[in-house]
C-alpha positions in Angstrom: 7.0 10.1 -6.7 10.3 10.4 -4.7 9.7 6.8 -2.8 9.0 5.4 -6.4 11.9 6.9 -8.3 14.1 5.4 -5.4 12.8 2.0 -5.8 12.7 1.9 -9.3 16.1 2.8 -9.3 17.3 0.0 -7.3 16.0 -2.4 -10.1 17.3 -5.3 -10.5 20.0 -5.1 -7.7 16.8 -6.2 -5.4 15.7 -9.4 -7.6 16.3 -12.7 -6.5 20.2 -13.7 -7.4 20.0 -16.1 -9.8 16.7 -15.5 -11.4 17.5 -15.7 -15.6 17.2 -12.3 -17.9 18.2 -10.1 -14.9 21.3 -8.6 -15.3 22.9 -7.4 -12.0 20.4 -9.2 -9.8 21.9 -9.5 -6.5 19.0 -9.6 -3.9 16.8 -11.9 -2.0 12.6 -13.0 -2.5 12.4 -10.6 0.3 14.2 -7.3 -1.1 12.0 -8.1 -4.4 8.6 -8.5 -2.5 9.5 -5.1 -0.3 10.6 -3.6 -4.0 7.4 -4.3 -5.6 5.4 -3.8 -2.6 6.5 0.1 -2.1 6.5 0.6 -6.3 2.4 -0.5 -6.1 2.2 1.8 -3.3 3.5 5.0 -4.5 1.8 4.4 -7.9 -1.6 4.0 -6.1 -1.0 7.0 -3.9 0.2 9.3 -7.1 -2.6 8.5 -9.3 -5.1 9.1 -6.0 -3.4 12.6 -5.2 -3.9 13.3 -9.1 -7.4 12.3 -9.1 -8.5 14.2 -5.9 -6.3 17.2 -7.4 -8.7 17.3 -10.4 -12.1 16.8 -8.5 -10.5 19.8 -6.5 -10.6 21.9 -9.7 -13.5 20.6 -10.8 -15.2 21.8 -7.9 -13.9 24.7 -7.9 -14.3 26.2 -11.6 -18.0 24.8 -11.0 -18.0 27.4 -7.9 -16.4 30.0 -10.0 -13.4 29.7 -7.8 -15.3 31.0 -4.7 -13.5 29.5 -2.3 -15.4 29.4 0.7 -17.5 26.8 -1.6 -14.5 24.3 -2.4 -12.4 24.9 0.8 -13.9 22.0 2.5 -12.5 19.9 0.0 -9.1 20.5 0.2 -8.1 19.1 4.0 -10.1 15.9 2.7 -7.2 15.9 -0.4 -4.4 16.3 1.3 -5.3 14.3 4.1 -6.1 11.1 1.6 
């Protein structure tokens, strides 16, 4: 969430100078292509972590939180 924040907050300073309806754009086809590419990226990885998070509590209320039955899981989440 961190990398994103960051990256969002450098907005439009990273879109090509020049480009219309972009106030404060001051940045090259290269800044806006590494902007976009790490914005994608964390919001991929975010939504993953959040979806193995809740298959993590899934399995374990489904084990009544016996954790030698969902431990396995959790290197695989973090991991991912």
């Amino acid at each position: 969430i961190l990398v994103q924040t960051i990256f969002i907050l450098w907005g439009n300073w990273a879109v090509p100078e020049g480009t219309p309806f972009f106030a404060g754009a001051s940045g090259t086809v290269q800044t806006c292509t590494v902007q976009g590419f790490f914005v994608i990226l964390a919001s991929i990885s975010v939504a993953s972590y959040y979806a193995s998070l809740s298959i993590c509590s899934y399995v374990s209320v489904k084990h009544n939180f016996k954790e030698e039955n969902y431990k396995w899981i959790e290197k695989w989440i973090h991991f991912v």
